[in-house]
C-alpha positions as CSV (number, residue, x, y, z in Angstrom):
1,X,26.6,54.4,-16.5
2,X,22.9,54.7,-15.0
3,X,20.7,51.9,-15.2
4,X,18.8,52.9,-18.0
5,X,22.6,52.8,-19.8
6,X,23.7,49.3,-19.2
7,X,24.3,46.8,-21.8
8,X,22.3,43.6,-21.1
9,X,24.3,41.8,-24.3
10,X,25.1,41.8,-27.7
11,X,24.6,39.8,-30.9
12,X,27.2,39.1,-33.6
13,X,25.5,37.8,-36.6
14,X,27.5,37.0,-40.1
15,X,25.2,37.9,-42.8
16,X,26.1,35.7,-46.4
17,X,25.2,38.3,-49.2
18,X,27.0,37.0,-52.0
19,X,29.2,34.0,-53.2
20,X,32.4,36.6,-52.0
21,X,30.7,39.0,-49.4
22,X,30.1,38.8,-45.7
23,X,28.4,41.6,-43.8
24,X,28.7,41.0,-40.2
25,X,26.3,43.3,-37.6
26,X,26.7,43.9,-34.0
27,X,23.2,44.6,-32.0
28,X,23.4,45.9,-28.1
29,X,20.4,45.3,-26.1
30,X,20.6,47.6,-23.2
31,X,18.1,47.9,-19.7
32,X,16.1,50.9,-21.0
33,X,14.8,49.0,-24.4
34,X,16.4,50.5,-26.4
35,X,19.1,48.9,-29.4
36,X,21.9,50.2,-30.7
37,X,23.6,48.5,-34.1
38,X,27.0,49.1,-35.4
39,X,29.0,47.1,-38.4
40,X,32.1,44.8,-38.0
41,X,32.3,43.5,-41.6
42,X,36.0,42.4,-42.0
43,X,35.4,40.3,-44.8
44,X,37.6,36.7,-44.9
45,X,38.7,37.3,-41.7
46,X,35.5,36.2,-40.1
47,X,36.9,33.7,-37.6
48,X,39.4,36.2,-35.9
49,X,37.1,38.0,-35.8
50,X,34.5,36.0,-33.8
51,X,37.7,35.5,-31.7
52,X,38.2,38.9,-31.0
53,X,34.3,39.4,-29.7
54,X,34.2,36.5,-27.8
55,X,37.5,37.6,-26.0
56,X,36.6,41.2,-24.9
57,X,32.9,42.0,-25.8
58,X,31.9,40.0,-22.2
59,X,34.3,42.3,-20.6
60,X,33.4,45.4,-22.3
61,X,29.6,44.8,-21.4
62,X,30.5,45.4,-18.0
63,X,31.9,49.0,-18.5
64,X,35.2,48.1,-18.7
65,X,36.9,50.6,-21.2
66,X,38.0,49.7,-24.8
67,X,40.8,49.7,-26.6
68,X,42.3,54.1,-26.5
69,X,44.0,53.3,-30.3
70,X,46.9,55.4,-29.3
71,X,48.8,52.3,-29.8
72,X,48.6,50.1,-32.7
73,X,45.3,47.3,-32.5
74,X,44.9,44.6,-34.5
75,X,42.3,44.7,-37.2
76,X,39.9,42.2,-36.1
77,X,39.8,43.4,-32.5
78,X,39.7,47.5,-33.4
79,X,36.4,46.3,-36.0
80,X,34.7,44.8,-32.7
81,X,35.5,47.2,-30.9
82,X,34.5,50.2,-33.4
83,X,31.0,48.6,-34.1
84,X,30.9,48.7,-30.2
85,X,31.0,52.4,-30.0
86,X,29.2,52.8,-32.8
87,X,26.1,51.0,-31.6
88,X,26.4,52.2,-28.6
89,X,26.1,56.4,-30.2
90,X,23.2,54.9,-32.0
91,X,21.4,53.7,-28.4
92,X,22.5,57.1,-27.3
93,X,20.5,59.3,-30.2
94,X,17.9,57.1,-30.1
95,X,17.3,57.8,-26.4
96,X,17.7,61.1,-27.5
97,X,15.9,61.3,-30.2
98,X,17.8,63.0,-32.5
99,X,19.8,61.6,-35.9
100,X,23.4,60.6,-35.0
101,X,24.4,63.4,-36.7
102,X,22.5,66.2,-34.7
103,X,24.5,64.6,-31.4
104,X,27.6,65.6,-33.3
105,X,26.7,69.2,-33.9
106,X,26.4,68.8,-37.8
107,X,23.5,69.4,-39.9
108,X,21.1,66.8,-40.7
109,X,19.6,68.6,-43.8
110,X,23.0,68.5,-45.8
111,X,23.6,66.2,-49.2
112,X,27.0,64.2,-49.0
113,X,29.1,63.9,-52.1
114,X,29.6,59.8,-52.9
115,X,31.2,57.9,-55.5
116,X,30.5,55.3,-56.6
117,X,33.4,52.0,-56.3
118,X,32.4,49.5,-59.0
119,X,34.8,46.6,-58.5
120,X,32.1,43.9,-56.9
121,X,29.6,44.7,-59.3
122,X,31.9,44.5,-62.0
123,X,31.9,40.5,-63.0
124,X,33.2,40.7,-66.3
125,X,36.7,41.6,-65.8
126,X,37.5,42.8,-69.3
127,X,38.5,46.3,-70.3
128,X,34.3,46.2,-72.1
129,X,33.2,45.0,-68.8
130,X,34.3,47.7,-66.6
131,X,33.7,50.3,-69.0
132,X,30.1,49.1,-69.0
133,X,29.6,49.1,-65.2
134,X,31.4,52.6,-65.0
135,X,28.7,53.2,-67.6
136,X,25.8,52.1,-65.6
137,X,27.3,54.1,-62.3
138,X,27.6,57.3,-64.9
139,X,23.7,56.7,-66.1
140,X,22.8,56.3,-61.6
141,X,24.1,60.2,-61.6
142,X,27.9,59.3,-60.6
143,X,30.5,62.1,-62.1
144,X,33.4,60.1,-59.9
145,X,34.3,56.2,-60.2
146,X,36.6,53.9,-58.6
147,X,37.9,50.6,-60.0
148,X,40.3,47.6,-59.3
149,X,42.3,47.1,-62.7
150,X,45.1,45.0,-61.5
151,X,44.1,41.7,-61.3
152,X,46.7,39.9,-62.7
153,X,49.7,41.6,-60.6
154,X,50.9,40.5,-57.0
155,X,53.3,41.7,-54.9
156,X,55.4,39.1,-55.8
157,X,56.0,40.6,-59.7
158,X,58.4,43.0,-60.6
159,X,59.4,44.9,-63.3
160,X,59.9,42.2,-65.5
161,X,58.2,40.9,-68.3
162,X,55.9,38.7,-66.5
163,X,55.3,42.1,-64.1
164,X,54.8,44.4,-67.0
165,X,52.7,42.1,-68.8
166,X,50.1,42.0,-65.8
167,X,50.1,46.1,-65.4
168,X,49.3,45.9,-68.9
169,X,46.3,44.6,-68.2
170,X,45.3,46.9,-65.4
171,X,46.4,49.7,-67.7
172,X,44.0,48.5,-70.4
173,X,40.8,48.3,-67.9
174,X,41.9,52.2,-66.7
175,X,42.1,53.0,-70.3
176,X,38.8,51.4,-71.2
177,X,36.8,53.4,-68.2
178,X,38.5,56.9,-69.1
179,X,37.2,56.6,-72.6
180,X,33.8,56.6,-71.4
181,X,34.2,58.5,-68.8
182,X,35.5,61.9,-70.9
183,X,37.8,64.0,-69.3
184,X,36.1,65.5,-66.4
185,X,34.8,63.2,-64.5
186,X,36.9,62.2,-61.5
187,X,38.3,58.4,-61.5
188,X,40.6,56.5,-59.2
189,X,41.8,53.6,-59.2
190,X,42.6,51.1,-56.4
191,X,45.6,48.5,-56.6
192,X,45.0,46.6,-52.9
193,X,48.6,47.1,-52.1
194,X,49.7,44.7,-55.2
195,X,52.5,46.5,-56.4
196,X,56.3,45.8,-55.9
197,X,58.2,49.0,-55.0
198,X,59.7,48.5,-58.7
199,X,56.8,47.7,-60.4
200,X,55.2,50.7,-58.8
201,X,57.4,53.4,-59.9
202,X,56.6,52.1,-63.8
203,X,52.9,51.9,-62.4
204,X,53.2,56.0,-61.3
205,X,55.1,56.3,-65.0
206,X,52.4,54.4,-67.1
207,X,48.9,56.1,-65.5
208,X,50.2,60.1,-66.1
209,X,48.2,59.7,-69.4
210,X,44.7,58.6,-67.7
211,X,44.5,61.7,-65.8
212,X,43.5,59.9,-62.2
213,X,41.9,61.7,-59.7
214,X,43.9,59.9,-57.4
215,X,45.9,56.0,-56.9
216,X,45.1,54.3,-53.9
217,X,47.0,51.7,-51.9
218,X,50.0,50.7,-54.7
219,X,52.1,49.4,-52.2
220,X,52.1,47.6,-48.5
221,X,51.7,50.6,-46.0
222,X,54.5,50.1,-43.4
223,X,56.9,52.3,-41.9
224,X,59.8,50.1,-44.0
225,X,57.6,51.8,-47.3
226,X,57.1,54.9,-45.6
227,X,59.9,57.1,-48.3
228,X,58.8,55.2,-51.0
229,X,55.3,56.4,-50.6
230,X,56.3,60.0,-50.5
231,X,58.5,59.6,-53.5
232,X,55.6,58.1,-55.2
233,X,53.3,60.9,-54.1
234,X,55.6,63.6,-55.7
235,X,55.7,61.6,-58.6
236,X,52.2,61.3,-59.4
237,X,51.2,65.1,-58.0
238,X,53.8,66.4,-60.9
239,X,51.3,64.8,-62.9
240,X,48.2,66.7,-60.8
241,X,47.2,63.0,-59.2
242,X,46.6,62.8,-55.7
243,X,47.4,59.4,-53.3
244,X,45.2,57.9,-51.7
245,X,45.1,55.0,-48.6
246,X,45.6,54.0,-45.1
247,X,41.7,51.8,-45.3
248,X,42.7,49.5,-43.0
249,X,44.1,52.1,-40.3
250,X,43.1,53.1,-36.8
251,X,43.2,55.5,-34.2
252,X,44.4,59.3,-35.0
253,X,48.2,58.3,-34.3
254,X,48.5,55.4,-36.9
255,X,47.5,58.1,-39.6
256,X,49.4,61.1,-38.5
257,X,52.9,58.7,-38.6
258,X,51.9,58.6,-42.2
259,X,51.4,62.7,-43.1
260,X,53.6,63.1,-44.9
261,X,52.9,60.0,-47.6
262,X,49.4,60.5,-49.0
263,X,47.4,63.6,-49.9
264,X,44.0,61.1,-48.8
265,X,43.5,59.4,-46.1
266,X,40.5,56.7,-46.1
267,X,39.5,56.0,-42.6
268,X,36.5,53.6,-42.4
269,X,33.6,53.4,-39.7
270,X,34.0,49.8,-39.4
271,X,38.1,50.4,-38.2
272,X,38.7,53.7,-37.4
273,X,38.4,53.2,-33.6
274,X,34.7,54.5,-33.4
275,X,32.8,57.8,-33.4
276,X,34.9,60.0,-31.9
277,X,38.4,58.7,-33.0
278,X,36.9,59.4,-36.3
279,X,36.3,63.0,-35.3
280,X,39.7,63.2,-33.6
281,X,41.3,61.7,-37.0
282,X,39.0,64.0,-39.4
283,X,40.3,67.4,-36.6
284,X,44.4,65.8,-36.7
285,X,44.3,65.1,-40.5
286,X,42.3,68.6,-41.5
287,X,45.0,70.5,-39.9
288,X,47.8,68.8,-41.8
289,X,46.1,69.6,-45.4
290,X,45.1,66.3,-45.9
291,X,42.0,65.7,-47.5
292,X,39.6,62.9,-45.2
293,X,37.6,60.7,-47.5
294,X,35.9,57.6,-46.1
295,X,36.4,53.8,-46.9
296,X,33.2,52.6,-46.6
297,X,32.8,49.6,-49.2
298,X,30.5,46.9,-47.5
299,X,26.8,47.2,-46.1
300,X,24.2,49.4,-44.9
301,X,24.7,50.0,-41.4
302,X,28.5,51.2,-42.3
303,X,27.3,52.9,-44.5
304,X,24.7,54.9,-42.6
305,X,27.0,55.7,-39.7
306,X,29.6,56.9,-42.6
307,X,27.0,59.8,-44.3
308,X,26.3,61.3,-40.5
309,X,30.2,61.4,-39.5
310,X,30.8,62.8,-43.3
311,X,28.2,65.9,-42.1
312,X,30.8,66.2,-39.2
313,X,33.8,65.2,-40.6
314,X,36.6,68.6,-40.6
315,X,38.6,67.9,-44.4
316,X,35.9,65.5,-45.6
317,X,36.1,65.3,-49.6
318,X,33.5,62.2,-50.7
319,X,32.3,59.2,-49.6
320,X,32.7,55.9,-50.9
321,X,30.0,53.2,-51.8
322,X,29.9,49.8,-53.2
323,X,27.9,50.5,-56.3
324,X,25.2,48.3,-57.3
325,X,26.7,45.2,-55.7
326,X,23.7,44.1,-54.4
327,X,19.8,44.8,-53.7
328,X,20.4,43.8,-49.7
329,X,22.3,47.0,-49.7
330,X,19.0,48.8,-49.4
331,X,16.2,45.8,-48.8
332,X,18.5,44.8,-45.6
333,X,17.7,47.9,-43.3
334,X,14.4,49.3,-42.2
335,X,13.9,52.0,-43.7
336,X,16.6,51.5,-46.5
337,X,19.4,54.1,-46.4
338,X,18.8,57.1,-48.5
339,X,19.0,56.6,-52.6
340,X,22.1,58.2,-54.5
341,X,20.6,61.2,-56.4
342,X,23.0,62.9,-58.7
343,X,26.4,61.1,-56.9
344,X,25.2,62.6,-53.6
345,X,22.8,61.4,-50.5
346,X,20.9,62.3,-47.6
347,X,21.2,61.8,-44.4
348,X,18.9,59.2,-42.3
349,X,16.5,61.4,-40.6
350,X,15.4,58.7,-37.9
351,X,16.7,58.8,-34.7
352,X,20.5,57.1,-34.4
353,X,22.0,55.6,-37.1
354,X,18.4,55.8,-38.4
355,X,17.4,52.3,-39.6
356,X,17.2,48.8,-38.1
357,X,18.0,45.4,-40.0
358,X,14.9,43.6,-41.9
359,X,14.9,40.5,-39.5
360,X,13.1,38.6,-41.5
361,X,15.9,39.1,-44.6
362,X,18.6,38.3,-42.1
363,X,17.8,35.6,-40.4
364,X,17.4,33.8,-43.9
365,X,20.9,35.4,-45.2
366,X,22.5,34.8,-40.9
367,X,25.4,31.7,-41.2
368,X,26.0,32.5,-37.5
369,X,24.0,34.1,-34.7
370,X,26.2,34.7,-31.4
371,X,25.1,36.5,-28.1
372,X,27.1,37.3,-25.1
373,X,26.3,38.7,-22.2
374,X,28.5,41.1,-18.9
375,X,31.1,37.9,-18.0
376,X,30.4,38.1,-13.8
């Protein structure tokens, strides 16, 4: 590390965006002037992660290494400690400057293929309601949707009639959203790991009809469900759907023990274990056949680092957004992140990550502001 390169400290703020979303930012200062930001939203988990960053970022400030993610991490400590190597490639383009992307070898003048997730936005929880926010993401120039149906079922339901009652309703939301969607446009759905490994298999029965591009996350992913998830996957490729998961993963390891589950695998910039593990992931998970599409649900700084890694990405497929949830997505960063024209967007051509946080916008929205500096 020269002197130019050393960290001088770094600032966790939480950001309150709406009545049910955090966005939380990490900012390096470092000698030379120069910042670096990178995005540790983890949202409800707020206080371990605070924990986390006040444990090891002091440490890491003095060069000491991070975590190598080929062993498990816990969540909230691989978030700080992806949002540290992410801010710290954006100081490094910057000084550069050059996009993040260019540092990667990709090309900056690409379009990358999004679409669009319309849970948050979707208030109105009715079958009507989600058919008219897959509606409004349609009339943005979306051809692919993602919703959350399921509501009503926990993994405590099975296949009973309380359990088949609540898939009813998730069933009802998909059916409403295919209807006005036609036929070929792409949707998926997303069940947050709600589904019993009963319930599941009449889940897999009941959505051949809706023609899903893929279904994400039915059921807890652990090595215990690791069979199940394969089964499943058969199942539902007879059908020609693809699954879909592994969000909340990191490190290239933690998704390879799981290749032979999902024909998807969603690693996000917020988790993955930072720039390069997502390039090592993207290189391990190409190899296998298995399509690399990003999570990347939450704000703009996530968001921006997840369109250059796409341009690098080996087995990339589309990237995520959170449509429409909110205005800060794109009044919150300076310049705003690149509009979605026809389900796709540009790159940020400024240097690094290519946009700094409105200050002015966060301090008012910031419900904590912590700095920490090298511990001696």
């Amino acid at each position: 590390m020269t002197a130019a390169d050393r960290i001088e400290s770094a600032r966790l703020r939480v950001l309150r965006i709406t009545d049910k979303t955090r966005w939380v930012f990490l900012e390096l200062a470092f000698a030379s002037g120069t910042k670096g930001l990178g995005e540790a939203s983890l949202n409800g988990q707020e206080r371990l992660l605070v924990d986390a960053a006040l444990q090891h970022l002091p440490i890491w400030l003095t060069g000491a290494p991070t975590p190598d993610f080929e062993r498990p991490v816990p969540l909230p400590l691989a978030t700080i400690a992806t949002a540290f190597d992410v801010a710290r490639c954006d100081a490094a383009a910057r000084r550069e400057g050059k996009p993040l992307a260019a540092t990667l070898g990709a090309r900056v003048g690409v379009r990358i293929p999004l679409y669009a997730n319309i849970n948050r936005r979707t208030r109105d929880r009715t079958p009507a309601g989600h058919a008219a926010s897959a509606a409004d993401a349609l009339a943005a120039g979306f051809e692919a949707v993602k919703i959350a149906p399921f509501d009503e079922v926990s993994p405590a339901l099975t296949d009973d009639a309380e359990g088949r009652a609540a898939l009813e309703r998730g069933l009802e939301r998909i059916a409403a959203v295919r209807r006005g969607l036609g036929s070929d446009r792409r949707l998926m759905v997303d069940c947050h790991w709600r589904f019993a490994p009963d319930l599941a298999w009449r889940l897999v029965e009941a959505v051949r009809e809706h023609a899903l591009y893929w279904l994400e996350c039915p059921v807890a992913e652990t090595q215990a469900n690791l069979s199940l998830l394969a089964q499943l996957r058969r199942k539902l490729n007879a059908s020609g759907t693809l699954l879909a998961g592994l969000e909340e993963f990191s490190g290239a390891p933690a998704f390879l023990a799981f290749a032979d589950a999902y024909d998807v695998m969603m690693p996000d910039m917020k988790y993955v274990g930072g720039v390069d593990e997502m390039l090592r992931t993207g290189r391990a998970l190409a190899e296998r056949g298995i399509a690399v599409s990003p999570h990347n649900p939450t704000g703009p700084v996530c968001h921006a680092a997840s369109l250059h890694l796409s341009a690098a990405l080996p087995g990339f497929g589309m990237l995520e957004v959170q449509f429409d949830e909110t205005p800060l997505f794109f009044d919150l960063g300076r310049p705003a992140v690149p509009g979605f024209i026809g389900g796709t967007s540009e790159l940020p051509i400024a240097a690094g990550l290519g946009l700094d946080l409105d200050e002015e916008r966060a301090e008012r929205l910031c419900v904590l502001d912590l700095t920490l500096r090298p511990s001696l």
